[in-house]
Every structure is written in C-alpha cells, then in structure tokens.
N, C-alpha and C positions, 0 to 999 in steps of 0.2 A: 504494500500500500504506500502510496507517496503522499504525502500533506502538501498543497502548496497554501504558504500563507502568503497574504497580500496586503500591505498594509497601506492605509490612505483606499480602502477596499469602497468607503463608499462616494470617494469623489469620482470626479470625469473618468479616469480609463479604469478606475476599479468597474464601476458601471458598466462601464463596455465592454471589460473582461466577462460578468457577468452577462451580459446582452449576447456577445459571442457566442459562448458554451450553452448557450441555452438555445440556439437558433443554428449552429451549426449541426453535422451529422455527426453521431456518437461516433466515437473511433476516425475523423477524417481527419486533415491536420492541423485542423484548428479547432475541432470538438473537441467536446471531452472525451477521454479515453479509458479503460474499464478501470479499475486499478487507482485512480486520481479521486483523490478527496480535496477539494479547495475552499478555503476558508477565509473572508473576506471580512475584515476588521478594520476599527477606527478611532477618532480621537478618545470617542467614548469607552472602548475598551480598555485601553492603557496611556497612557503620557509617554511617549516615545524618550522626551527628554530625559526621564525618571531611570536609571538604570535598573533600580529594584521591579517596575513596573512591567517594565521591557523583558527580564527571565521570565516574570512573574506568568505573564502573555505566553511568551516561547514555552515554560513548563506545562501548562494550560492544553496548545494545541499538538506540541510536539512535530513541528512543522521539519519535513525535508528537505522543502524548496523553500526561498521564500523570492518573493517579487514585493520589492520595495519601493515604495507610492509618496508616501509619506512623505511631506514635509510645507511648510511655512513659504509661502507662497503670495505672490502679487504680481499686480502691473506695475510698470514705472513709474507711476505718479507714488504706491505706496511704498514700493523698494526705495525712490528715494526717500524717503521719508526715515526709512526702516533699518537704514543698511547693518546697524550695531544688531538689533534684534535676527534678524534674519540671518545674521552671520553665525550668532552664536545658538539660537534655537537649530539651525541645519546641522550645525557640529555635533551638537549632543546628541540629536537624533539617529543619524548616520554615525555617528561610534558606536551607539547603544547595538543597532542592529546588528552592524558587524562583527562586533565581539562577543554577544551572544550568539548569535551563528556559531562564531568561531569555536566557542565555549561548549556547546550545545551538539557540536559536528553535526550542522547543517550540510546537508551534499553541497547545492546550488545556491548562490542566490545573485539577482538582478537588480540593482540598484536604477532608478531613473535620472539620469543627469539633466543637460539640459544645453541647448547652445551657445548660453552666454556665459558657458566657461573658458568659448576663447579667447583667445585675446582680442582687446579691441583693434588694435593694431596688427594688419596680418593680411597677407595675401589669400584671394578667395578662388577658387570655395575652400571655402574650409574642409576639412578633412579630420581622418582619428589622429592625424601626427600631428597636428599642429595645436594641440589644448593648450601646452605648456610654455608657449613663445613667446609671452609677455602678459602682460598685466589684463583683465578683463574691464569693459566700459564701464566707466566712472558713476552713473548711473546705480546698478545695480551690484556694487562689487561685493557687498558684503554675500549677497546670494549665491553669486560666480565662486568666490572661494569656497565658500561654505561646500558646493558639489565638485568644484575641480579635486576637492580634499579626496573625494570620494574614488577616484581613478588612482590616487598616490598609496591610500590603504587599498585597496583592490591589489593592485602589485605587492606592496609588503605584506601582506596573511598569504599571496601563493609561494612568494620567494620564502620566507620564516616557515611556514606552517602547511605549505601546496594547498590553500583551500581555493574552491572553485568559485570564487566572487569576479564577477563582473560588471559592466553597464553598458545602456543604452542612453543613444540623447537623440531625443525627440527636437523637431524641428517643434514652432506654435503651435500648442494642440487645442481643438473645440470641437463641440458637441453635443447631445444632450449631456444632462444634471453638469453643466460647467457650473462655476460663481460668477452670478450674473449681480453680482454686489458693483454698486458703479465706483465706488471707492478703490477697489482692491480686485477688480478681475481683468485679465486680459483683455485684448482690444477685441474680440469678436463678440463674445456675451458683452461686454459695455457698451460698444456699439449697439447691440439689438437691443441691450434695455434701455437705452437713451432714445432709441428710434422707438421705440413701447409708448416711452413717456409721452413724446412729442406727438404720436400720432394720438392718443389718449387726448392731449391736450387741443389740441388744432378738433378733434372732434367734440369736446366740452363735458368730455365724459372724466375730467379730475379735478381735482380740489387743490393742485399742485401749488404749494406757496409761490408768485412769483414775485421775487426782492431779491435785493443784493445780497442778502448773504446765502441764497439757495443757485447752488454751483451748476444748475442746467436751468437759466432762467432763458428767457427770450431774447436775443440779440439778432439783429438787423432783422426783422420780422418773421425768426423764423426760433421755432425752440427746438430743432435739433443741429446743437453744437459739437462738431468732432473736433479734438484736440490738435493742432501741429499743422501741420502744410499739406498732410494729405498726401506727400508725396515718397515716404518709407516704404521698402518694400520687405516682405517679409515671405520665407514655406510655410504655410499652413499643412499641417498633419490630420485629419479627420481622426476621433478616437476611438471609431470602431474598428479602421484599419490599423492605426497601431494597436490595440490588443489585438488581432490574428497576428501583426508581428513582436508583440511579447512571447507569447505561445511559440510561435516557431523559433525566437530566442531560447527559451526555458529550455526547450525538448532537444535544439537540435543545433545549438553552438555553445562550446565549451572555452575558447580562450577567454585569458584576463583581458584583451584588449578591447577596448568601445565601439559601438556601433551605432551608426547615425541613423534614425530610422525616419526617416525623411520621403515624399515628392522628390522628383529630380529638379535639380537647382532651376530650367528651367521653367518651374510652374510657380515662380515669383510673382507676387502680388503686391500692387500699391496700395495702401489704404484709402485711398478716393476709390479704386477701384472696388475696394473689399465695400463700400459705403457703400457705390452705388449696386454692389449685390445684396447685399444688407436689405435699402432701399425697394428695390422688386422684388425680393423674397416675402416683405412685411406687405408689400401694396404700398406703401406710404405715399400718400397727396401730397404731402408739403414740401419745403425746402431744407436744404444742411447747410451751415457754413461751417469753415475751419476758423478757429481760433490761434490763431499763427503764435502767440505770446507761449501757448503752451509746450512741455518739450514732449521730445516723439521717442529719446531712445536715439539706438545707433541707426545708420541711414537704412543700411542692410547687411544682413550675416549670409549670403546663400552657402549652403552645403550640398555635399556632393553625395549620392547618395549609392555611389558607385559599388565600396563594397557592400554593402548590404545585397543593392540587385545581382553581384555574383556571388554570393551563398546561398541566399535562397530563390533563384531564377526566376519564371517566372509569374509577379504577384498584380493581382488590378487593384488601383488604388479608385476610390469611389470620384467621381467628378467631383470637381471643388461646388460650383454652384449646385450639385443635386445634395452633398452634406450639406452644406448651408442653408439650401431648404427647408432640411430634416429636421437640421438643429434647431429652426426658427420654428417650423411646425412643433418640437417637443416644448419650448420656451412660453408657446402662443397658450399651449392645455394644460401648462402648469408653473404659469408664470406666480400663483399666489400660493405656492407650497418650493418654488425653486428657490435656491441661495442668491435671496434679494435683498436689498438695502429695505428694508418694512417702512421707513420714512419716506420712503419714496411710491408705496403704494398706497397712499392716503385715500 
C-alpha cells in the first residue's frame, strides 16, 4: 500500500489532484491506481510551521509519498508587503516537511517550487540550470528564497542520506477553488473578482462603498481597474493539467533535479491580453483601465519547458481560453462560498 500525503490538499492543485483521480480511468496514468491511498490535508490539520505538529501529522497518516503544496502564498502587491513573513513562514514549513520525511523514511516526496526563484537577472528562458545565478526580483525575494532553499536541501538529504526529494516549479497557476481574495491572490482570480465586482456594480446589483479609501472604486468612468501597464507577460499553467503532471512526476521520475512544469514558453500572455479574456469569458458590458502608478512585478520570466516534454512525451495541455472559461464558470457558482475578501461581497 502507498500513502501519498498532500499537503496544502485543499487549495488550487490539491483540488485538482483530487478533480483528476476522480475523473480519470482507475489504473491509467493519471488515475488512481489499485494499491494508492491518498490523503489530502490542510492548514487545519497541523501548523506546518510547528515541528511537533508536522510528526505529529506524518505519525497520524504514515505517509510514503508525500507531494508538498503547502505554503504562504500571494501576489505582488502582498509579497511586497510580506517579504520578512513569507521568508521565514516558507522556511519552517519546508524544513519541517523534509526532515520529517527524512526522519520518518518517506520513499518520495515532491516539493512545489515556483519561478521566481530565479534570478531576476538572467538570460531566458529560463531553465533547471539556471535557479542559482543571482539574486531573485526584488519584489518578492523573501518568497524566492524561502523555495530556492528548497532545491539546496533536496540535494543535501540525497548526497548525506540518498533520500529521494525532489521539485517541480510550476509556471502561474489558476483555476477552480484559487484565492480569489483581491488582496493576496494572483493576477487571474483578482482579475475575475474585480471584473465580478465591476460588472455587479455597473448593473446596480451592490452596495459596494464607493470612496477613497475602498481600493477598487471608480476611476475614469469605469470600476474595473487593473493594476500596471497591462503590458507583463507571463505562462499560465491550468491546475488541472498540472496535477496529471504531479502524478506523472510522483510515479515516474526519480532524480533530485527540478522540473518546470510549464506551457511552452511560446504561449506567453500579456495581461491586457489575459483582461481582455477575462473580459468575454464574464460577458462584461463595461470598461477597464490600467492604473499605471501601480507595480506589475518582473516584465516576464518565460520558461522552457523543454525537458519536461522529453520525459514525458507526448501531453495536451487544455486551451488557455477554454481553462479560463472553466475557471470563470466555477468562480461564477461559487463565488459566495470561494476564498473571497467577504468585505467585498456586501
């Protein structure tokens, strides 16, 4: 029998892990297969931070695998805001895991990294060689370290102790059950819940304060405001296709070294672009402007997503606007139970 435990089980890709297994064919290669008990857990089960908390979990499930999810998380506006917190909640969190693994003789486990642990500075696309070549963007560094840490222990527990730790870094991920918190979520769910707001509001169906000090009020006649020049480009990863490629990670690669699990660097998106799909996914009547004052982040990170497609040959990644769709269609039927700012649904 294998345990895989999955922590951060009920955010974005634990979700889609579960959405996967549940939807694909038992035994195929991304179902489940006979033998596989998987176990999907969350803040509320343990404090990752908590070492005593973190065995306490691991003696609980007795986990073989584990695919590691977990962790303290934002968009740029809160990273910066965050960077001391976020530097050192990802530390504790990611030792705790690994050590108990290590402790415990876990077979496998998967860590989720992320792309801005490369350097900001750096020839593109980026690739697995190049995480460690300078300093990551100034923006968000406390986050970049906090997971670049996670590829430098991942080599010291195989070189000391040969365990089998690894990662993946996901290019931008969205999808159903994201954090659609406008504060602290990614630019895909903030965008559709800004575009929520705005069409709500233009149709007279909210009570939304508008004044200066409520940070999506109406400017140039229009209440849906997107941050920056609109002009960033960024991969967007759908997170139902990355869980089929966790799963095919778990099962069917073993080195210490990282894998980008990415769109091929050409299916780069501008955030005007990404609005104006946003935009006809919701139907929205009204208008957007950029607020140019605000920052965007780095211009663009593209990655390559080269070796990955020669390991696992070959995979279809879902259309960018039919996930966006999808996403917008789960958001639309359960925008009053999703991970929403509640002051904003007055």
């Amino acid at each position: 029998m294998s345990v895989i435990l999955v922590t951060g089980g009920t955010g974005l890709v634990g979700k889609a892990l579960q959405h996967i297994l549940a939807i694909e064919p038992e035994g195929s290669r991304f179902g489940k297969k006979a033998g596989e008990h998987w176990v999907f857990v969350s803040s509320k089960d343990a404090d990752l931070r908590d070492s005593a908390q973190t065995m306490a979990l691991f003696e609980k499930h007795k986990p073989t695998h584990v695919i590691h999810l977990a962790a303290i998380v934002g968009g740029v506006y809160i990273n910066m805001k965050r960077n001391l917190t976020f530097l050192r909640d990802n530390i504790l969190i990611n030792d705790n895991i690994l050590h108990t693994s290590h402790v415990l003789g876990v077979k496998k486990v998967i860590s989720c990294l992320s792309t801005c642990v490369f350097p900001d500075k750096v020839t593109y696309p980026l690739d697995e060689t190049k995480i460690h070549l300078g300093p990551p963007h100034p923006s968000n560094f406390g986050y970049s370290h906090a997971k670049r840490m996670v590829d430098v222990q991942n080599r010291a527990y195989k070189e000391q102790f040969g365990c089998n730790f690894t990662s993946a870094i996901p290019t931008s991920i969205f999808g159903p059950h994201d954090n659609f918190e406008l504060e602290s979520a990614h630019v895909i769910p903030a965008l559709i819940h800004k575009c929520f707001l705005a069409q709500r509001m233009c149709a007279g169906h909210s009570k939304l304060p508008i004044s200066s000090s409520w940070p999506y009020h109406i400017e140039n006649g229009t209440s849906f405001v997107v941050g920056g020049t609109g002009k960033p480009l960024r991969q967007f990863i759908y997170s139902h296709d990355l869980a089929k490629l966790f799963i095919w990670q778990l099962r069917e690669y073993d080195s210490v070294e990282p894998v980008i699990l990415s769109v091929g660097e050409e299916e780069e998106v501008s955030i005007e672009t990404l609005t104006d799909a946003i935009v006809r996914a919701m139907d929205f009547k009204g208008e957007y402007v950029f607020d140019t004052s605000q920052a965007e982040g780095q211009f663009r990170k593209p990655a390559s997503n080269k070796k990955l497609i020669s390991l696992i040959g070959n995979f279809e990644f879902t259309p960018f606007q039919k996930a966006l769709d999808e996403t917008v269609q789960w958001f639309l039927a359960n925008h009053a139970r999703a991970r929403t700012d509640k002051r904003a649904e007055v």
